[in-house]
Every structure is written in C-alpha cells, then in structure tokens.
N, C-alpha and C positions, 0 to 999 in steps of 0.2 A: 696807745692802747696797752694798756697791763693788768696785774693781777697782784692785788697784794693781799694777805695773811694775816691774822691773828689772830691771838686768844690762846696761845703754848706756856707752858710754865711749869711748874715742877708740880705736881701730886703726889696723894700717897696715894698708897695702894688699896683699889675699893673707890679710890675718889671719881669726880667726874671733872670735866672741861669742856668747854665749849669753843669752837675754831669758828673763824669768819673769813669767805674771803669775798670783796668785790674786785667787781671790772670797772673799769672807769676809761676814759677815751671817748674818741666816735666810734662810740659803737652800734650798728644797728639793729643786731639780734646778739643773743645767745642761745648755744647749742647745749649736746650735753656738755655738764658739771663735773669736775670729781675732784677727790685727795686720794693722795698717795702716802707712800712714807718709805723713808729711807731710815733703817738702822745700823748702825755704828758697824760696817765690815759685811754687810747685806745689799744685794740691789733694791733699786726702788719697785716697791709694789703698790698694786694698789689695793686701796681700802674701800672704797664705796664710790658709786657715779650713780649722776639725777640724769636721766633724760630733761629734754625741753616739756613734753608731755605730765610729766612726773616718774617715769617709772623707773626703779633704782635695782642696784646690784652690788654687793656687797665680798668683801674677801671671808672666807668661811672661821676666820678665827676672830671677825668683830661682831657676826652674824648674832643679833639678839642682845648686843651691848651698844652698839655705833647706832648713831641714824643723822640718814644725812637729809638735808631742804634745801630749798632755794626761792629768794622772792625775786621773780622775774622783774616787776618794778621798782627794784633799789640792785637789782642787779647785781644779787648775793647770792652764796652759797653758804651753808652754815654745817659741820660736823660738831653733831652732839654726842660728847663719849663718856661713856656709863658704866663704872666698874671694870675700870681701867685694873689695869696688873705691870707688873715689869717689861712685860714682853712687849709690852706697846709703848715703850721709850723709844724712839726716833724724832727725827726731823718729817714736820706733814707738810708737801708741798700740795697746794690747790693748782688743779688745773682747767681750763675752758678750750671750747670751740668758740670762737668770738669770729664774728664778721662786720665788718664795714662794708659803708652802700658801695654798691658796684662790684664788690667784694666778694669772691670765695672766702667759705671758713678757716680759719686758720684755727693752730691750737699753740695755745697758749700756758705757761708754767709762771706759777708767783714766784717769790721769794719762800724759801722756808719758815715754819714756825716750827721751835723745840720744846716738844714734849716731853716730860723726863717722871717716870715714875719710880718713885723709889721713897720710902720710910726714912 
C-alpha cells in the first residue's frame, strides 16, 4: 500500500500546476485526502484535505487559489494550483487514511513532489 505524487516542476510566477496523487495496493477504502508542503527551513504544513464525503479545508494563504478533488474510483487526489507566487515553492507531499479489509485506517505519506516558483 502506498502513495505516490506528481505533477511538480518549476513555474513562473501567476502560473498554474496540477499535482496527482494515487493509492495503489489492497486497498479497501479511502478516508480523508490531503497535501501538505514543506518549505526550504519550514515545517510541514498543510494545504488543503478532501474528506471521503467531499468536504474540504484549506490553509488560508491558498484559500481562493488551490483546490483540491478526489475520484474515489481511480483512487486519486488531485491539487489544482492557480496563481501560484514564490511563496508556494516547497516540496508537496500527498497524504491518506487508507485501510485494508480487516483493517483499521492507517495514514499514510507519498513521496514528495518539487514545486518551485520562480521567473
């Protein structure tokens, strides 16, 4: 069971990116969704979570730029980022609640993807 990332790369500033992460494994649900981000001398925060439901939450410096989804049957998350600036250069890690049958949730951390904005 794991998580992996992508869709990070270098922008300019104004630009947009799209991040992907699936689960893959035996999995037999997912919980909530989220990304996080770690910047260069900063701890990890977080950016936006999907509930299973849908309902999402956002950190207040992506609020009206970021939006995040999720297709429960390809068992994706997707962060869509919109008018990106400098300040949102970090490493985005995706994370999940995943469970297996028989299984309490567990939560789970991808690999990073590098976002890097700058001209």
């Amino acid at each position: 069971v794991q998580l992996q990332a992508s869709g990070g790369g270098l922008v300019q500033p104004g630009g947009s990116l799209r991040l992907s992460c699936i689960a893959s494994g035996r999995i037999f649900s997912i919980g909530d969704m989220g990304w996080y981000r770690q910047a260069p001398g900063k701890q990890r925060e977080l950016v936006a979570r999907i509930a299973l439901g849908g309902s999402t939450n956002y950190a207040e410096s992506v609020k009206g730029r970021f939006t995040i989804s999720r297709d429960n049957a390809k068992k994706m998350a997707y962060l869509q980022m919109d008018s990106l600036n400098p300040e949102d250069t970090a490493v985005y890690y995706c994370n999940a609640d995943l469970r297996r049958i028989g299984l309490p949730y567990v939560n789970y951390w991808g690999q990073g993807t590098l976002v890097t904005v700058s001209s």
